[in-house]
VEXMAR-53726 format. One line per 8 residues: number of its first residue (from 1); their letters; for each residue x, y, z of C-alpha. Coordinates in steps of 0.02 Angstrom, whole numbers, plus 50000, padded with zeros to 5 digits. Example, Ala and Ser with C-alpha at 12.3 -4.5 7.8 and 13.67 -1.06 7.14 Angstrom:
! VEXMAR-53726
1> as> 50615/49775/50390; 50684/49947/50357;
This chain:
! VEXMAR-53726
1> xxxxxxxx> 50000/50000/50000; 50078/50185/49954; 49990/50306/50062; 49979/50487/49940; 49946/50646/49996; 49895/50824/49882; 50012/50915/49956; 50203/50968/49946;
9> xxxxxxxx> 50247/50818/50086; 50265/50648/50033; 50200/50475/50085; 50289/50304/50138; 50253/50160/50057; 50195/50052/50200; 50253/49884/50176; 50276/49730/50293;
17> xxxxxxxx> 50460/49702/50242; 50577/49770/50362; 50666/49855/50210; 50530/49978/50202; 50495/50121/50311; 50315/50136/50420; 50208/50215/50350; 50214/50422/50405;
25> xxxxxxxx> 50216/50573/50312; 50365/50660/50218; 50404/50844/50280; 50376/50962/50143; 50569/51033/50178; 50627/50830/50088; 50562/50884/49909; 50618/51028/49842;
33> xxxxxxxx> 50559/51202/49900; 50420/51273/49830; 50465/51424/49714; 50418/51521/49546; 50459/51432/49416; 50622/51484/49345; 50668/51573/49189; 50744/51482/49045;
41> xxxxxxxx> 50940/51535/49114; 50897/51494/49295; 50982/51320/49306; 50848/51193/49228; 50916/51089/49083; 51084/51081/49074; 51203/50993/48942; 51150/50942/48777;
49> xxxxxxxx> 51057/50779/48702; 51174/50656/48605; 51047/50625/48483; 50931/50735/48442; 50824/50632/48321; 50782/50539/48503; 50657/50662/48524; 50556/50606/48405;
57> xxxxxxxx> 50389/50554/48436; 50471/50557/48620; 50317/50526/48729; 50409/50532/48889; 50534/50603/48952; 50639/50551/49099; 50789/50621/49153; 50886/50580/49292;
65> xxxxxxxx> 50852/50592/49462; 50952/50744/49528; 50988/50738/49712; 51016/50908/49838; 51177/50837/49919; 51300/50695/49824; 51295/50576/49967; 51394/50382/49981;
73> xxxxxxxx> 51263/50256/49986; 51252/50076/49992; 51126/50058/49854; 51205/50041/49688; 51323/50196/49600; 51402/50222/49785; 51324/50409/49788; 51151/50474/49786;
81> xxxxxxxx> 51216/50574/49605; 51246/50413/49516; 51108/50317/49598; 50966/50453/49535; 51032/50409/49353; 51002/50222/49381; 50821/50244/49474; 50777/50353/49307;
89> xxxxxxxx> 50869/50210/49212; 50744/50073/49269; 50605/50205/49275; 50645/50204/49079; 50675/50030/49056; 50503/49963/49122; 50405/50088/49021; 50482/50050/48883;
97> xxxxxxxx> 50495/49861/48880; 50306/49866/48879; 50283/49907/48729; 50136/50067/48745; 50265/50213/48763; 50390/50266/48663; 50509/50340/48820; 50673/50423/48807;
105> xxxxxxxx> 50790/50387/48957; 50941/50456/49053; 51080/50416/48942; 50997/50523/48818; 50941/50684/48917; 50992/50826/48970; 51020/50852/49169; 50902/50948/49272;
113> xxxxxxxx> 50934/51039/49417; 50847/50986/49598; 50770/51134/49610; 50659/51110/49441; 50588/50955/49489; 50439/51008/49555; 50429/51173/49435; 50502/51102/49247;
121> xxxxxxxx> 50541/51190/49137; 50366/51157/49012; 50443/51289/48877; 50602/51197/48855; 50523/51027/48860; 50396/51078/48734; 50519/51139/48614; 50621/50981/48624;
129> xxxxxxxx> 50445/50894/48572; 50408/50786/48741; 50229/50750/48772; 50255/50681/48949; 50384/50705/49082; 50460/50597/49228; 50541/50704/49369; 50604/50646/49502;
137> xxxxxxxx> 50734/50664/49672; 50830/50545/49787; 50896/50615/49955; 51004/50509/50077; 50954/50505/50248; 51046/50526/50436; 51011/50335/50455; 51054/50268/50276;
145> xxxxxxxx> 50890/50260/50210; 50831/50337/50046; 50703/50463/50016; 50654/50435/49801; 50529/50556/49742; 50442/50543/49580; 50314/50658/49489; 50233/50653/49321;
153> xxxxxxxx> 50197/50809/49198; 50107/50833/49070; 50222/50936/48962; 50090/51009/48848; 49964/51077/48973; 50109/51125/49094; 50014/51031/49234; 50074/50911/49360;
161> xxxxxxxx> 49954/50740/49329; 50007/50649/49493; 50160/50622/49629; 50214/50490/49741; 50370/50465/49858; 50440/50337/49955; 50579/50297/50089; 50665/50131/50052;
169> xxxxxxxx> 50838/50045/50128; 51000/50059/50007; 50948/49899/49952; 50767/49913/49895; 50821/50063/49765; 50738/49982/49625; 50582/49942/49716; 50569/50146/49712;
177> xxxxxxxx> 50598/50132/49542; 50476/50010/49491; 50336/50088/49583; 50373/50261/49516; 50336/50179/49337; 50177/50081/49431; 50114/50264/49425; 50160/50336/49293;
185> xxxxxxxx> 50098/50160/49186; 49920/50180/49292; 49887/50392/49283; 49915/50353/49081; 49828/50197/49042; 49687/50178/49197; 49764/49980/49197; 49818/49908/49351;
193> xxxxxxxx> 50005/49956/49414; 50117/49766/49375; 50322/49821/49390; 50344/49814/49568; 50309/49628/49564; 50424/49460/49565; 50418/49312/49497; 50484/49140/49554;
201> xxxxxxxx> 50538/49022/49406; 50661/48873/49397; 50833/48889/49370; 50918/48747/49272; 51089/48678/49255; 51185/48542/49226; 51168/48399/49063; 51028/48401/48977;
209> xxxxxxxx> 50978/48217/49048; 51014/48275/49228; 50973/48413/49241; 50989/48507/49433; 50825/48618/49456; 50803/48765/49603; 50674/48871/49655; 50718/49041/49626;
217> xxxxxxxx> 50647/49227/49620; 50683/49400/49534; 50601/49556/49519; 50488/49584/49351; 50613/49658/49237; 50738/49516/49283; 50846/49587/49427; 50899/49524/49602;
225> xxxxxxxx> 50905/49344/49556; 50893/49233/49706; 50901/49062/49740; 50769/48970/49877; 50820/48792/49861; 50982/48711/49855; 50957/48597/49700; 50985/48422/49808;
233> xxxxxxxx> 50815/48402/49765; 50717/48440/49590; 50601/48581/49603; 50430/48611/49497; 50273/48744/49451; 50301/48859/49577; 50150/49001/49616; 50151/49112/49730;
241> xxxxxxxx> 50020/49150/49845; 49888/49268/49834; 49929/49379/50000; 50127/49359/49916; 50174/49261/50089; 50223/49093/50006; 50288/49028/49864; 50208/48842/49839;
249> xxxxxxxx> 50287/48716/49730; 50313/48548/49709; 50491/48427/49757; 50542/48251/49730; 50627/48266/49894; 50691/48076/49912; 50584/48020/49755; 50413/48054/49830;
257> xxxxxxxx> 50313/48204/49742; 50286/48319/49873; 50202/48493/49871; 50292/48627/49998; 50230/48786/50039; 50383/48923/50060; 50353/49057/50183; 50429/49201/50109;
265> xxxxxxxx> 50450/49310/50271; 50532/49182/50372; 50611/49083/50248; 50542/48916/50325; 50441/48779/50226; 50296/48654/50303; 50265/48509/50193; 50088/48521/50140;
273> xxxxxxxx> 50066/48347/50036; 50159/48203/50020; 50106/48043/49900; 50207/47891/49822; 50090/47934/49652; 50152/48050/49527; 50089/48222/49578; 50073/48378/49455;
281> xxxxxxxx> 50052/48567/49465; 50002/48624/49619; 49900/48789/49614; 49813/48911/49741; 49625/48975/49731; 49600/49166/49733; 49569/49186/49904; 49727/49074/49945;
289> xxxxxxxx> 49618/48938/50060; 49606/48812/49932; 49754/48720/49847; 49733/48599/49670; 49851/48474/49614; 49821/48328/49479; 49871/48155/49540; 49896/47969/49483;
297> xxxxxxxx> 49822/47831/49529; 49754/47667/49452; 49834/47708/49299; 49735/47867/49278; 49800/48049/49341; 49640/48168/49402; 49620/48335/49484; 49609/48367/49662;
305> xxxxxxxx> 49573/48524/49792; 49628/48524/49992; 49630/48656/50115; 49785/48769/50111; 49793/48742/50293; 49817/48547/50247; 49681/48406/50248; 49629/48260/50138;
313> xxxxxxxx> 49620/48291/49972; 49466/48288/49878; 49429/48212/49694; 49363/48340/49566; 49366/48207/49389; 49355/48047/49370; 49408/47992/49216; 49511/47877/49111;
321> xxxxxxxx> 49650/47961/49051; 49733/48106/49117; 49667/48275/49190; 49808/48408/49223; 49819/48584/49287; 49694/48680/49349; 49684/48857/49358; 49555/48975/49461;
329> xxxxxxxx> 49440/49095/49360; 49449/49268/49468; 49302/49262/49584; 49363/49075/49621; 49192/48989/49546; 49275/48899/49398; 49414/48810/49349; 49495/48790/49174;
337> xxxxxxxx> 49595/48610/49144; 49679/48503/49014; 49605/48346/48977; 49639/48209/48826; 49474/48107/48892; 49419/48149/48700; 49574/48080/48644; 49686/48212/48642;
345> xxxxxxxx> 49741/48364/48754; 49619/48488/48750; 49548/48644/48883; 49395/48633/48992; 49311/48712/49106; 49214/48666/49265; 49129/48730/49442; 49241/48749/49567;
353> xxxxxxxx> 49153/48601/49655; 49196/48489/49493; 49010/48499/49414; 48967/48564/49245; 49130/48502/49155; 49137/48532/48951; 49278/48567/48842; 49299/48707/48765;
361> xxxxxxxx> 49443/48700/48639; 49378/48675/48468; 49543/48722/48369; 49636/48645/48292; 49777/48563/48379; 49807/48532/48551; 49779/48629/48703; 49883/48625/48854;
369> xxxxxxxx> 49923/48709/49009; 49773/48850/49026; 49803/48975/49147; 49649/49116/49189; 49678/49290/49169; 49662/49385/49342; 49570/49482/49232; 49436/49363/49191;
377> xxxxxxxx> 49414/49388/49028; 49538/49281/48931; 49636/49129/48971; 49813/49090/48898; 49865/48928/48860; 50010/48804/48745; 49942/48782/48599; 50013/48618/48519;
385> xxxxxxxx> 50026/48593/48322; 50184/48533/48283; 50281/48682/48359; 50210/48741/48548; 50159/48913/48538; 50070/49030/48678; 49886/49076/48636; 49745/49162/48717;
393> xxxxxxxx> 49555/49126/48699; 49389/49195/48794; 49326/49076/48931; 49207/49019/48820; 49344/48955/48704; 49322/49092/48576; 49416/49227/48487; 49579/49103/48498;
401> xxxxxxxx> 49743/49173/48409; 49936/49139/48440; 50041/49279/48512; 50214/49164/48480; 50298/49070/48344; 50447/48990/48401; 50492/48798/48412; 50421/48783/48590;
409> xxxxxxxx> 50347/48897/48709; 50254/48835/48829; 50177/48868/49011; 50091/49047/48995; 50085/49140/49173; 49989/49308/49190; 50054/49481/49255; 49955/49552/49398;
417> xxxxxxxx> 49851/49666/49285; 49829/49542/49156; 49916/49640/49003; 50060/49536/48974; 50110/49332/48977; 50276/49259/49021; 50327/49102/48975; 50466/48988/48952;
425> xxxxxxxx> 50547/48952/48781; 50649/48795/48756; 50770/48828/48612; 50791/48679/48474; 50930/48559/48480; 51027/48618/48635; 50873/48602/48764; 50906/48751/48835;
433> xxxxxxxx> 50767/48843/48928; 50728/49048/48941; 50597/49157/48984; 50516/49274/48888; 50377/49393/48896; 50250/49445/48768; 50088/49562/48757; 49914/49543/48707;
441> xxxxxxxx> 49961/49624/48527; 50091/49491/48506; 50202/49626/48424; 50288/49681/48618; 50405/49505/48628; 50571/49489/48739; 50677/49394/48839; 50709/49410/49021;
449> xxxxxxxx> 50881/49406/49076; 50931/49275/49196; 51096/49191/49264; 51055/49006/49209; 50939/48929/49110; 50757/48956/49187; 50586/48877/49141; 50425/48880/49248;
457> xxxxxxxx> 50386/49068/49281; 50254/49107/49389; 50224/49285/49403; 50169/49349/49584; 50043/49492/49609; 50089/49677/49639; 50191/49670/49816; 50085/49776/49969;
């Protein structure tokens, strides 16, 4: 939660890690003081642009971060001078690898003063064609912390559209960042803020016929990898949680399938299910009280639910064949699946309570792995017809179309707001597994950087 305020003073971001401050109110004397606006020689933009065809069709505009006093830090740059460049760096980078704006960053820009970052310069902005501005500050504090400020302008109009701020330790910097974007992304588009978010994936190394697998997290744009198992044990389909508490996923710890729920604040793990039968794809319901998985038995694998808390499972199909997956609608009443009980894998959907279950892939080729938009309104899925590409279609099964073409992608997994899919592409002949990202147009594709091969993403919701 990021508590705003109309006036001069900022707000905290009030978060439950320890990295972030309580929530309480900036003083107005942290952001710069409140003055005319200057005149085009009183210290605004200074230097020059190293490309001056970068301005067109610029959109946005976002300098770097000036700071009042070049102060060492422990975030990254060493100083508060170099560190405002890299905020506005990743301020740049996550509006741009979207795909709606057309943003020009740091490395490109002018400097402006601190003392113009809550007055711009509009004249000199307009005549350098922006549309849009990104201003913002970073101020080191008596007790290391980090005060980041961030405001958005409409350059045309000359009018401030909306402000946040936020106190973070040295080494949440690019939390700032990201939810400086989250703002900027929501006052433009009215969607749903999605770049201060993580997602947990599996790393893999090692031969491609043993292959070592670990849980492991990063931010959204592919920073602060970290690893949360050890690898002595192979690691599937992680999700997080809905409250972003846990990360469950599944581990043939001593050959046994068993599904472990990760507690991300303490770091501790509680075994939630543990079964001799081959045991797929654990997922949560909406509300996080309600846990699926797809199991084996009698030669035929079906689809289960149990309390979150832990219980006995309970049996949701019942038929020959196998029944995978299982993902949530929204509201928690349905739940979309891959079956081949017609004789080959295809997407259905069914209550909650297992009632009411019809397919609803007619396309052709096969459908796999269906995952619900938190949106509601589409689900993404493999689609399987010789190559595996990622596809979306309506609940109802209509309006399908491909957003890939590669060899094999596979295992779609929503952002928060339900813009934009990742998935993990496998790459032909060497096995070797990445994750990429795409948007609903199809035309916004990239890959996500990370320090071994990775396949499994499961992208988290926006973090309180």
């Amino acid at each position: 939660m990021i508590v705003r305020t109309a006036l001069a003073a900022f707000a905290l971001a009030a978060l439950p890690s320890a990295a972030w401050a309580q929530a309480t109110a900036i003083p107005a004397s942290q952001a710069p003081a409140a003055a005319p606006t200057p005149a085009a020689d009183a210290g605004g933009l200074t230097g020059s642009v190293s490309d001056e065809n970068a301005w067109d069709d610029i959109g946005i505009a976002i300098p770097a971060f000036p700071t009042n006093v070049s102060v060492p830090t422990a975030a990254d740059g060493g100083n508060t001078e170099a560190l405002g460049r890299n905020l506005a760096q990743v301020v740049y980078n996550d509006l741009k690898n979207n795909g709606l704006f057309k943003p020009v960053g740091p490395d490109r820009l002018p400097a402006i003063s601190f003392a113009t970052v809550t007055f711009p310069q509009f004249d000199g902005w307009r005549g350098r064609g922006a549309d849009m501005l990104v201003q913002g500050f970073v101020k080191g504090g008596a007790n290391g912390s980090l005060t980041v400020g961030c405001y958005l302008y409409d350059v045309q109009l000359g009018k401030e559209l909306a402000r946040e701020g936020y106190v973070v330790a040295p080494a949440d910097w690019r939390r700032a960042a990201h939810k400086c974007a989250d703002m900027v992304y929501s006052r433009l588009t009215g969607e749903s803020p999605f770049f201060d978010s993580r997602i947990a994936y599996i790393a893999e190394t090692g031969p491609k016929g043993h292959r070592r697998k670990q849980l492991a997290v990063m931010d959204s744009d592919g920073a602060n990898h970290r690893f949360i198992t050890n690898g002595q044990a192979i690691a599937l389909t992680p999700r997080y949680s809905p409250d972003y508490k846990s990360i469950m996923y599944l581990s043939y710890l001593a050959g046994s399938p068993s599904i472990y729920v990760y507690d991300i604040g303490t770091g501790h793990q509680r075994l939630l299910f543990r079964t001799k039968n081959e045991t797929i794809a654990p997922r949560w319901s909406p509300d996080g009280k309600t846990v699926l998985f797809s199991m084996s038995t009698g030669g035929n694998t079906n689809i289960y639910k149990m309390p979150a808390a832990g219980g006995s499972p309970v049996q949701l199909t019942d038929t020959p064949g196998i029944n995978v997956g299982g993902s949530f609608s929204p509201d928690g009443s349905k739940i979309v699946f891959e079956s081949d009980r017609s004789g080959a894998q295809q997407c259905y959907v069914m209550n909650a309570d297992g009632s009411n279950q019809h397919r609803i892939s007619f396309f052709g080729g096969r459908c796999a792995t269906p995952e619900w938009s938190p949106r509601g309104d589409l689900i993404a899925f493999t689609h399987i017809g010789g190559d595996f590409r990622i596809g979306v279609m309506t609940p109802g099964g209509g309006d399908m179309r491909l957003l890939t073409d590669s060899w094999q992608d596979e295992a779609p997994t929503w952002s928060p707001n339900g813009r934009i899919i990742q998935f993990f592409r496998t790459a032909k002949g060497s096995g070797q597994a990445s994750i990429w990202q795409v948007d609903l147009t199809g035309r916004n594709l990239r890959r996500l950087p990370t320090p071994v091969d990775a396949s499994d993403p499961a992208w988290g919701p926006v973090l309180p």
